[in-house]
C-alpha positions in Angstrom: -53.6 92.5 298.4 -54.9 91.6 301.6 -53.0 88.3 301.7 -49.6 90.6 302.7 -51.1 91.7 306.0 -50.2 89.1 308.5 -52.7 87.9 311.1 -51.6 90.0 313.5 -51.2 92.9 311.9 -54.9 92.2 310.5 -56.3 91.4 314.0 -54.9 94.5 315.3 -56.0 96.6 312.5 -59.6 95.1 312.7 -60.1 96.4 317.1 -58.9 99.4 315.6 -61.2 100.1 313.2 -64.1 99.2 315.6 -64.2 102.7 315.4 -65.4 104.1 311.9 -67.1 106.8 310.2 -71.0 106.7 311.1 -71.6 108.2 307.4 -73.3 110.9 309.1 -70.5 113.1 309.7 -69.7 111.4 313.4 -67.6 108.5 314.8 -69.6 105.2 315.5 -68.1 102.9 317.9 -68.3 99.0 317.1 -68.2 98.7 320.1 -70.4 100.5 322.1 -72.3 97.7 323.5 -71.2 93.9 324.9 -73.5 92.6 321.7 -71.1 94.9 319.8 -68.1 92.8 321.0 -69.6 89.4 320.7 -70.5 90.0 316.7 -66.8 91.3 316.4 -65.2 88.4 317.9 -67.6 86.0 316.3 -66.7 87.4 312.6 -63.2 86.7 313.7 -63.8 82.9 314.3 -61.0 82.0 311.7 -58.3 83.9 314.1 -59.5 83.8 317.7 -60.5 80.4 319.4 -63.3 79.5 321.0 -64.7 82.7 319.1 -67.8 80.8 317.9 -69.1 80.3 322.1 -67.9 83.9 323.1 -70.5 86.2 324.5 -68.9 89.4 326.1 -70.0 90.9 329.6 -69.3 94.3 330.5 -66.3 93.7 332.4 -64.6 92.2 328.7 -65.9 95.3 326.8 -64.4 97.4 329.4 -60.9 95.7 328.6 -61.2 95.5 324.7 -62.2 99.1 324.9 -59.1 100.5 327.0 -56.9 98.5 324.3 -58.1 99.3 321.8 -57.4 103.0 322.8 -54.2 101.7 324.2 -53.9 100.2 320.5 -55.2 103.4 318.3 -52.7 105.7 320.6 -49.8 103.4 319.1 -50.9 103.7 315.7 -50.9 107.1 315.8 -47.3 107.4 317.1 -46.4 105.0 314.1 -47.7 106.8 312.1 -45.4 109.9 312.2 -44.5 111.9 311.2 -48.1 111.9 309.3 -50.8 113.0 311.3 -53.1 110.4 313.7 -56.7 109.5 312.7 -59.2 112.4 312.9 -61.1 110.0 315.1 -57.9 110.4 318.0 -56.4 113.8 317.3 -57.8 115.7 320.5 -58.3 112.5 322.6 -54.6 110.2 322.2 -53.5 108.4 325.5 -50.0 109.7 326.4 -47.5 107.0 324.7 -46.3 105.7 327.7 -49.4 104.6 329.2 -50.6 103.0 325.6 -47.5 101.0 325.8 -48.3 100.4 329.6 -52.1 98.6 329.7 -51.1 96.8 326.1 -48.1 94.8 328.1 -50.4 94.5 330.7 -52.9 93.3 328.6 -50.6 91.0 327.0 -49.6 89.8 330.5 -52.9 88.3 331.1 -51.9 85.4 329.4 -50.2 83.0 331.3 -48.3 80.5 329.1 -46.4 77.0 329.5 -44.3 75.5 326.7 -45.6 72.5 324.9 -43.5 70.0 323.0 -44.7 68.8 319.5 -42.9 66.3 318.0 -44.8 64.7 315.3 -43.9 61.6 313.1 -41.3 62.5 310.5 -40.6 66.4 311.8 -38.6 68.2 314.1 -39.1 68.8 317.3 -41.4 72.0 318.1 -42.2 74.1 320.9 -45.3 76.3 321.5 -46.4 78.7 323.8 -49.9 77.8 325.2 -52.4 78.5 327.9 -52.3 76.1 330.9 -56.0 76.0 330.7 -56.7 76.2 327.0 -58.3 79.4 327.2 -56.3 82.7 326.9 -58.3 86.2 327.7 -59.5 88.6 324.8 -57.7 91.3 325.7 -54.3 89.2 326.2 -54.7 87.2 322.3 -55.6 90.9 320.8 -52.6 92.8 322.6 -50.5 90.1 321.5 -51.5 90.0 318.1 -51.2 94.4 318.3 -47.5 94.2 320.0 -46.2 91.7 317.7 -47.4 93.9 314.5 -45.9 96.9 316.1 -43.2 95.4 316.5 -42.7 94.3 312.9 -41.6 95.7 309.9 -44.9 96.2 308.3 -45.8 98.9 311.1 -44.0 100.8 308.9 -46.5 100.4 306.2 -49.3 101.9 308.6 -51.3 105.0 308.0 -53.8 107.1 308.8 -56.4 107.8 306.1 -57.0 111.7 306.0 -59.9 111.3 303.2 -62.9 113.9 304.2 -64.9 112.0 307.2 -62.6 109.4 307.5 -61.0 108.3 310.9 -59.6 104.9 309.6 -56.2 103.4 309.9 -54.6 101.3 306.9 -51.7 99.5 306.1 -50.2 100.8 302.6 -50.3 98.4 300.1 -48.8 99.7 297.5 -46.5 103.5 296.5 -48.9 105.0 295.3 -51.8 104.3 298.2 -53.1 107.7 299.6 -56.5 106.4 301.0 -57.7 102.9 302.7 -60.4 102.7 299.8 -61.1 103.8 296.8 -64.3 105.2 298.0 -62.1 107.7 300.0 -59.9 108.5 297.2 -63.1 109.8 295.2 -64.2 111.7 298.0 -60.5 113.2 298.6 -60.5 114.1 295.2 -64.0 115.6 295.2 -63.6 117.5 298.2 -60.2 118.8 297.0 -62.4 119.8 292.9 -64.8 122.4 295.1 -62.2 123.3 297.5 -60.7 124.6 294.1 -63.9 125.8 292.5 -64.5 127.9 295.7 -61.3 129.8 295.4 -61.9 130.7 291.5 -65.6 131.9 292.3 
């Protein structure tokens, strides 16, 4: 299922779900620490260079975190009309400013066109960084604003299952939950919700 989700819309997905269900009742953050950051970009080697030499400072952490809020404020507008993650109900940035420090994220990334023109192939041009190296923050807002901007945004959603502050991208009709382990407890919760108004 998971080969439907472009690489964008998995890489923004993925900073969003840095924060999670602690399975203690509370919200754990992925994040928390710059040794938080550095194991999140380094199990994300396959879609972010230079990810295997990347050690975050306080300064980067700072960043990634005000994205990712940026980031988990868009979700929850496209989302509606469904209701935002548990996880951002009482605490959303407004939509404005969400949209505001991911462009200027994204504008962190100064690019130059590059012509490829290998043997046997039309000509190509890329966008690339004059020095090689392109921020954090500026590769993950790209990768959020162009999945936002796609038509699988339309697929997003916020899983309501008991405890869960997740966001998910539907998969198929009939998807109510981002796992099935959330589907049992939905279902649970909703079997003694049931029992409690018989007794």
């Amino acid at each position: 299922m998971e080969d439907s989700i472009s690489g964008d819309a998995r890489l923004a997905l993925d900073l969003a779900l840095t924060i999670r269900h602690d399975g203690h009742g509370g919200v754990a953050d992925d994040l928390a620490e710059p040794a938080g950051l550095t194991a999140w970009v380094h199990a994300h080697r396959d879609t972010l260079s230079g990810a295997g030499r990347f050690v975050a400072d306080p300064a980067t952490l700072t960043a990634v975190r005000d994205l990712r809020a940026a980031v988990r404020a868009l979700f929850a507008r496209a989302v509606r009309p469904g209701e935002p993650s548990t996880a951002d109900a009482a605490r959303l940035l407004p939509v404005p400013q969400a949209v505001e420090r991911l462009n200027a994220a994204a504008g962190l990334a100064a690019t130059v066109p590059v012509l490829v023109w290998d043997e046997g192939a039309d000509p190509v041009v890329r966008e690339e960084a004059p020095s090689g190296d392109i921020p954090l923050t500026a590769v993950l807002a790209h990768a959020a604003t162009a999945f936002l901007a796609s038509p699988g945004r339309r697929r997003l959603r916020a899983c309501h299952a008991p405890r869960c502050v997740r966001y998910f991208i539907k998969e198929h009709p009939r998807q109510e939950w981002c796992k099935p382990s959330c589907g049992n407890r939905a279902r649970v919760a909703r079997h003694h919700e049931r029992h409690k108004k018989s007794a």
